[in-house]
PAMINU-647281 format. One line per 5 residues: number of its first residue (from 0); their letters; for each residue x, y, z of N, C-alpha, C, CB. Coordinates in steps of 0.02 Angstrom, whole numbers, plus 50000, padded with zeros to 5 digits. Glycine has a CB too. Example, Ala and Ser with C-alpha at 12.3 -4.5 7.8 and 13.67 -1.06 7.14 Angstrom:
BEGIN
0> AS> 50660/49716/50390/50615/49775/50390/50660/49835/50390/50565/49776/50452 ~ 50642/49888/50354/50684/49947/50357/50645/50002/50394/50704/49970/50286
***
This chain:
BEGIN
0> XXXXX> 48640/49839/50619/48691/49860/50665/48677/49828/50734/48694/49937/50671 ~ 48725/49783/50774/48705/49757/50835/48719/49837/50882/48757/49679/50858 ~ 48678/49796/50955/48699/49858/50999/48745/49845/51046/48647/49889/51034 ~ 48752/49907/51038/48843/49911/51080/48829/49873/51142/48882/50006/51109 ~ 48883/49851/51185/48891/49816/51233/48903/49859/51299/48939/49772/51216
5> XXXXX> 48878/49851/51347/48898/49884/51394/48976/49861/51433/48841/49881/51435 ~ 49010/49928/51416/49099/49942/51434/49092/49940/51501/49142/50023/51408 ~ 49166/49915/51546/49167/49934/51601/49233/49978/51608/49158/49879/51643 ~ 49234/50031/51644/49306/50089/51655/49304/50098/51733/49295/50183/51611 ~ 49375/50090/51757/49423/50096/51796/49411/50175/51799/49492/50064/51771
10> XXXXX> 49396/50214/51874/49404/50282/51881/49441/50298/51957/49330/50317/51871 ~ 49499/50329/51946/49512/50328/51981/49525/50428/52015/49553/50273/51968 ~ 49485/50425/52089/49485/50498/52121/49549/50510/52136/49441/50510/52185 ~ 49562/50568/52166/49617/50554/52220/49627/50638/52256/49701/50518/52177 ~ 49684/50637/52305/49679/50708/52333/49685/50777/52298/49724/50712/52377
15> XXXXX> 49706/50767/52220/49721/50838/52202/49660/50868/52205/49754/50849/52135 ~ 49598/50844/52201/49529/50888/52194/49472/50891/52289/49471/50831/52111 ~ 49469/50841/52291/49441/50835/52376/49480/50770/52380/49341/50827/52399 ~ 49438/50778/52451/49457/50699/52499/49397/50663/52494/49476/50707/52592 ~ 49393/50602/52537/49372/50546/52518/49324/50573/52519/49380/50487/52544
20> XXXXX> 49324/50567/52590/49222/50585/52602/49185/50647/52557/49202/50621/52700 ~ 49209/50699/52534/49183/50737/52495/49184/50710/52429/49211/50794/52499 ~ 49218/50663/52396/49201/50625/52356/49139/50546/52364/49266/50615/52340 ~ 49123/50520/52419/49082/50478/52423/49037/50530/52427/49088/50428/52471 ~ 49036/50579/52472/48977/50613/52486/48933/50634/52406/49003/50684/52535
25> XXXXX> 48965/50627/52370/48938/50650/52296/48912/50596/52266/48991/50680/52246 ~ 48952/50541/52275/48894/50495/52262/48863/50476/52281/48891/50462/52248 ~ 48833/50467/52358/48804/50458/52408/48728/50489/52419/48849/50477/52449 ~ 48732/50560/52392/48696/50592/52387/48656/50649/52341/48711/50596/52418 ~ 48714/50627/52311/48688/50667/52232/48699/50612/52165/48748/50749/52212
30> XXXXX> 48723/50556/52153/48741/50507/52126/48783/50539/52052/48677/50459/52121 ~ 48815/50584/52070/48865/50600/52039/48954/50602/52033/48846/50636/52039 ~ 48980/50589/51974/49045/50589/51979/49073/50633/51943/49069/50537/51967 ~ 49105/50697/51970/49168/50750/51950/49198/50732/51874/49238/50743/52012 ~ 49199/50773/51832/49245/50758/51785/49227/50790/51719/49253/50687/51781
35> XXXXX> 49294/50832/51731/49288/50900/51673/49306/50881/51609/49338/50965/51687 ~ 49265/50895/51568/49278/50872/51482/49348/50898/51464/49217/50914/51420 ~ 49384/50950/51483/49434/50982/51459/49467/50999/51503/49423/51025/51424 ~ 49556/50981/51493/49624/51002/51540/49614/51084/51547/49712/50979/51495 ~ 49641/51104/51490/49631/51179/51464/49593/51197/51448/49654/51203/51427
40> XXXXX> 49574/51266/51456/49505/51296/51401/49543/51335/51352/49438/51356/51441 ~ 49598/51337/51349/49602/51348/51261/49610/51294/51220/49661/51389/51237 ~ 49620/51241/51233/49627/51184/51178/49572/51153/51168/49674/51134/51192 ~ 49554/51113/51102/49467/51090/51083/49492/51011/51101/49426/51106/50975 ~ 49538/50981/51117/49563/50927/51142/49513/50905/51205/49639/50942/51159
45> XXXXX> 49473/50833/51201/49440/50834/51258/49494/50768/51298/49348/50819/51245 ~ 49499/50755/51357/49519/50698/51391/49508/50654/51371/49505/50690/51438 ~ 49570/50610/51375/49569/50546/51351/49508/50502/51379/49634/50516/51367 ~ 49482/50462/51351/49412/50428/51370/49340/50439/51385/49419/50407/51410 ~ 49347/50522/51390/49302/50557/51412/49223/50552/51373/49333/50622/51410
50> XXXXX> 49230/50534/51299/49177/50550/51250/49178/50467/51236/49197/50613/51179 ~ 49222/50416/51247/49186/50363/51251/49152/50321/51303/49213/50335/51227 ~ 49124/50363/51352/49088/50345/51402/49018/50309/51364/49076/50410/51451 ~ 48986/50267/51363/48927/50274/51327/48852/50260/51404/48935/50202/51250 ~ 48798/50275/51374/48740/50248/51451/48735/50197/51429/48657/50279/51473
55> XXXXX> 48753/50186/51507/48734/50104/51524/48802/50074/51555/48711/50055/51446 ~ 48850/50103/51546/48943/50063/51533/48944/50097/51638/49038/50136/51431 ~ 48966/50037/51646/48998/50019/51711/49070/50083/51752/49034/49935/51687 ~ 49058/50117/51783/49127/50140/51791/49134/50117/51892/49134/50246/51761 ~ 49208/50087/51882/49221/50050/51972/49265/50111/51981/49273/49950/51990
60> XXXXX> 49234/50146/52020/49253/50207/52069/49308/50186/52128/49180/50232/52109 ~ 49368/50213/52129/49406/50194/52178/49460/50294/52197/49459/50106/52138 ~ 49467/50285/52247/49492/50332/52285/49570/50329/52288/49461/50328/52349 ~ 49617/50339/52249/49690/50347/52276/49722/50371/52335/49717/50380/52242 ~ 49737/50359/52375/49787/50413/52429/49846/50377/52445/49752/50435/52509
65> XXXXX> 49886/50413/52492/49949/50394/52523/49945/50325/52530/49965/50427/52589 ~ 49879/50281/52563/49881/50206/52599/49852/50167/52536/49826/50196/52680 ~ 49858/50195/52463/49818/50160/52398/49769/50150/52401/49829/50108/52374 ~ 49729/50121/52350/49664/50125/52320/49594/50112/52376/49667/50067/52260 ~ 49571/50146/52381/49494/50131/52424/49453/50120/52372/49457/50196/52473
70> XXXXX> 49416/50063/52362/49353/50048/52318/49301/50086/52343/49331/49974/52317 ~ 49261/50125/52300/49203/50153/52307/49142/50136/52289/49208/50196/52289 ~ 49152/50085/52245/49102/50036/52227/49075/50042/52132/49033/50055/52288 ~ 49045/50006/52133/49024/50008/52045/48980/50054/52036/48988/49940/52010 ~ 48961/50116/51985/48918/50155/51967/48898/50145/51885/48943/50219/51987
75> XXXXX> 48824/50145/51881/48819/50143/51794/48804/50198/51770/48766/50098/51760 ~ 48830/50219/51728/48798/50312/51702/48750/50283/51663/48858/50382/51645 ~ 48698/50351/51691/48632/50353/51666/48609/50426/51656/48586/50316/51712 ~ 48565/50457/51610/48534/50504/51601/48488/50546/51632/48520/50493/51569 ~ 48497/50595/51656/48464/50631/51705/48378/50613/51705/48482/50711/51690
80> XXXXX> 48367/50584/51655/48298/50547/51643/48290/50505/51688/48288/50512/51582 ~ 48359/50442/51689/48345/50371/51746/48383/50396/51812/48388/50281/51715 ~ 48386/50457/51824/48430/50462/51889/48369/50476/51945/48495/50531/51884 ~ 48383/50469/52008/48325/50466/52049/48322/50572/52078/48345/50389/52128 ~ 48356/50609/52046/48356/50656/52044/48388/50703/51981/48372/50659/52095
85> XXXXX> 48340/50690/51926/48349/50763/51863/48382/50807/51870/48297/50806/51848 ~ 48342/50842/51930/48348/50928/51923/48423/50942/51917/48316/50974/51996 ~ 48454/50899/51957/48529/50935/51954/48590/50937/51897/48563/50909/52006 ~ 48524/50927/51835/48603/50912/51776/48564/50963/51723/48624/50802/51730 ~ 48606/50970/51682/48580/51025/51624/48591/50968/51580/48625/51107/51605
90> XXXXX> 48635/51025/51531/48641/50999/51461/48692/50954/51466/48655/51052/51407 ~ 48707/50894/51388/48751/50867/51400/48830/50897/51370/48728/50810/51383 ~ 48875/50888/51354/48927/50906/51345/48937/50892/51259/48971/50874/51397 ~ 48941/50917/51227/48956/50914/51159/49025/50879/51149/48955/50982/51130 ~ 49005/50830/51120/49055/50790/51079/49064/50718/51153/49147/50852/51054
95> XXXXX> 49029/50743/51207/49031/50674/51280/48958/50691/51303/49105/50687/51367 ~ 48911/50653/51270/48841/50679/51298/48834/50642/51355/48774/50670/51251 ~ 48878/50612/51385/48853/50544/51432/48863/50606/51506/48925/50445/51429 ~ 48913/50637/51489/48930/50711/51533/48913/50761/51532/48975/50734/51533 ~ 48869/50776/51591/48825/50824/51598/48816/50880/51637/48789/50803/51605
100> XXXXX> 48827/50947/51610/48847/50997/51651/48793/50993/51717/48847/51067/51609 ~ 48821/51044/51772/48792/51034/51829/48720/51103/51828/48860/51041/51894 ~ 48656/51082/51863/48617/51136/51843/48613/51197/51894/48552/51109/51830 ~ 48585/51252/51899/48615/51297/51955/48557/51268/52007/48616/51394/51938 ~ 48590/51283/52069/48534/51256/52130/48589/51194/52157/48436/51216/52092
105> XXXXX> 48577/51152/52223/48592/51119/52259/48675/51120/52249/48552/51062/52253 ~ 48654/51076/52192/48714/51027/52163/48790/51070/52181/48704/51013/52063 ~ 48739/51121/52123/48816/51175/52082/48856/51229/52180/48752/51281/51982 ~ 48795/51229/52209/48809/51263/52264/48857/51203/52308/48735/51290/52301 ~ 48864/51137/52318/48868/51106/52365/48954/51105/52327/48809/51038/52382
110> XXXXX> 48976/51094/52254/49021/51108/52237/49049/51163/52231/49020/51088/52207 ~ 49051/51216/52242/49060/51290/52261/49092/51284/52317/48999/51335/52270 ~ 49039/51281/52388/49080/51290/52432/49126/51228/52458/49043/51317/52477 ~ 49146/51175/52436/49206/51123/52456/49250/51165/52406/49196/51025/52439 ~ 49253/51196/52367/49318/51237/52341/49377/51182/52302/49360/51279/52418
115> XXXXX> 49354/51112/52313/49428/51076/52280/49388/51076/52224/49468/50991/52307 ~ 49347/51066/52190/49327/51048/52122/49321/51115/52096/49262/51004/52113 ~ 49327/51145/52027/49345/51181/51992/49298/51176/51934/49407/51172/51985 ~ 49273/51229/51908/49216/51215/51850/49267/51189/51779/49161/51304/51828 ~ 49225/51161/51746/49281/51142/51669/49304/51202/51654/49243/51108/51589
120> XXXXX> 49369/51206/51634/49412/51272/51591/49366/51299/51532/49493/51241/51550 ~ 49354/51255/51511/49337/51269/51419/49257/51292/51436/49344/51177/51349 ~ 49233/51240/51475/49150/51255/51471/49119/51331/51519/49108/51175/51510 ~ 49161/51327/51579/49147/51378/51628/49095/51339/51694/49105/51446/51584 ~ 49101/51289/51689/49018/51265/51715/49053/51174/51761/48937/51246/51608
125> XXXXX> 49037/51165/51809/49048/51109/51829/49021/51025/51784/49020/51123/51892 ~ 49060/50974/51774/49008/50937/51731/49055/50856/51759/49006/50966/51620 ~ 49011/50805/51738/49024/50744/51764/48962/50717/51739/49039/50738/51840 ~ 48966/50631/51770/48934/50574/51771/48872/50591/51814/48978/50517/51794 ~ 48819/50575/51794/48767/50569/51830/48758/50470/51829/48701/50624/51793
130> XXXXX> 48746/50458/51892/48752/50402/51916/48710/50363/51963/48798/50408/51935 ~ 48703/50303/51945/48660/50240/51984/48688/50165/52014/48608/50216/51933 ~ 48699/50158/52076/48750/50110/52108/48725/50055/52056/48744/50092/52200 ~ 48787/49995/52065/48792/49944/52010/48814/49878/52040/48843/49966/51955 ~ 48795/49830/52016/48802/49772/52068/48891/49747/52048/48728/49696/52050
135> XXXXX> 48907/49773/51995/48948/49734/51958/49018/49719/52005/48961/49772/51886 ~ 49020/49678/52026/49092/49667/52083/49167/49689/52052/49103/49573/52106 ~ 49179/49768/52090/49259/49785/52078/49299/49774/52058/49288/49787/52100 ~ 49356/49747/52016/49416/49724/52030/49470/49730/52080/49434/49732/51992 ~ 49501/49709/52115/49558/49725/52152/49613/49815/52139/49602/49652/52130
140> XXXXX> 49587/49869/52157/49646/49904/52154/49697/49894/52128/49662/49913/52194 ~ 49739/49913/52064/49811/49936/52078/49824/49993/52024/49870/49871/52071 ~ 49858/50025/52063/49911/50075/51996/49919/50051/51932/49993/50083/52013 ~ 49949/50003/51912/49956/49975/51871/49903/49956/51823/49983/49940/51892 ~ 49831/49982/51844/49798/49972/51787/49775/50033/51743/49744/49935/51805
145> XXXXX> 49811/50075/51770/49801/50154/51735/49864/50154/51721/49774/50226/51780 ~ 49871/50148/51663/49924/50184/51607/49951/50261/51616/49885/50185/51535 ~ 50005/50272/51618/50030/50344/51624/49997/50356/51665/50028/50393/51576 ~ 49965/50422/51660/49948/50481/51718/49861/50452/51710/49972/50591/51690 ~ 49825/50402/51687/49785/50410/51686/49745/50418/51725/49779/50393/51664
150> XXXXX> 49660/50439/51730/49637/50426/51776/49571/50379/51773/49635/50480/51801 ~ 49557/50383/51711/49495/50329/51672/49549/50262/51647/49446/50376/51581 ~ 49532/50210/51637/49562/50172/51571/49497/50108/51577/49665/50137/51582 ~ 49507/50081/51531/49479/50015/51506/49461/49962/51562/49531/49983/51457 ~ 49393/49927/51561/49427/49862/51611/49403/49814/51556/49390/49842/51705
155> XXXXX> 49399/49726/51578/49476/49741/51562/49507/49771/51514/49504/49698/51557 ~ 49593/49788/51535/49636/49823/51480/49616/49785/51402/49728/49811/51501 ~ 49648/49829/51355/49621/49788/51299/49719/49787/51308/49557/49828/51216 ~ 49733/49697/51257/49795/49668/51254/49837/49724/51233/49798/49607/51208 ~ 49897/49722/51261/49965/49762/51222/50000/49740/51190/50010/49787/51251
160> XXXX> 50010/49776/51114/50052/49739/51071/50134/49735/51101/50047/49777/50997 ~ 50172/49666/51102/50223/49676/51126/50252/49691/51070/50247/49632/51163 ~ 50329/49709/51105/50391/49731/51053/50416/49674/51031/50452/49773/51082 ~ 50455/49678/50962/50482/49613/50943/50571/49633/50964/50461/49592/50848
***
């Protein structure tokens, strides 16, 4: 079996949860990125892309608002093992181990009181990317590279079958 290749994914923040700086500030200083395994907590449905995160795969962090995309720069997910701070992750997320609930202490408190982030529905518990800056140079911003409502997708896109 060869080994998998390291993916790169398009993530894009934006105001429904915080603002910028409370989003850099998370990676800045806790090298983490927001992002709940589940819309609902009654459905076993996880988010699109969510469980094919794999360690090691590239995600280019960019910020949406009113004036479009702010680049936040490249992050590689890594395991609370290679992160330059453990303590703040628990377990990983069943069925998305790359996503890792938040552990009680600092972390889980510093997301508490900014009030825009919200623990996962389904899990009860805050969870995301634990993360290590990445040299890998951005692509250019646009809408257009997230499909529908997304907020993860592919880089590059993989081809679309056209219509005949």
């Amino acid at each position: 079996m060869e080994p998998r290749t390291t993916h790169e994914w398009l993530y894009r923040a934006n105001t429904s949860k915080e603002g910028l700086e409370v989003t850099r500030s998370l990676l800045e200083n806790y090298g983490f990125i927001v992002r709940s395994a589940y819309a609902e907590g009654d459905k076993e449905q996880m988010i699109a892309s969510v469980a094919q995160i794999a360690f090691g795969d590239v995600i280019h962090l960019y910020f949406a608002g009113a004036g479009g995309g702010v680049p936040l720069g490249a992050y590689r997910i890594v395991g609370p093992n290679n992160h330059p701070r453990p303590e703040l992750f628990a377990s990983g997320v069943k069925g998305a181990l790359t996503l890792r609930t938040v552990a009680p202490g600092e972390l889980d408190d510093h997301l508490r009181e900014n009030k825009g982030y919200a623990p996962d529905p389904r899990l009860a518990a805050f969870c995301g990317w634990p993360v290590v800056p990445d040299e890998h140079p951005s692509p250019i911003y646009s809408p257009s590279r997230f499909p529908g409502r997304s907020t993860i997708a592919p880089y590059p896109a993989p081809p679309r079958r056209r219509r005949a």
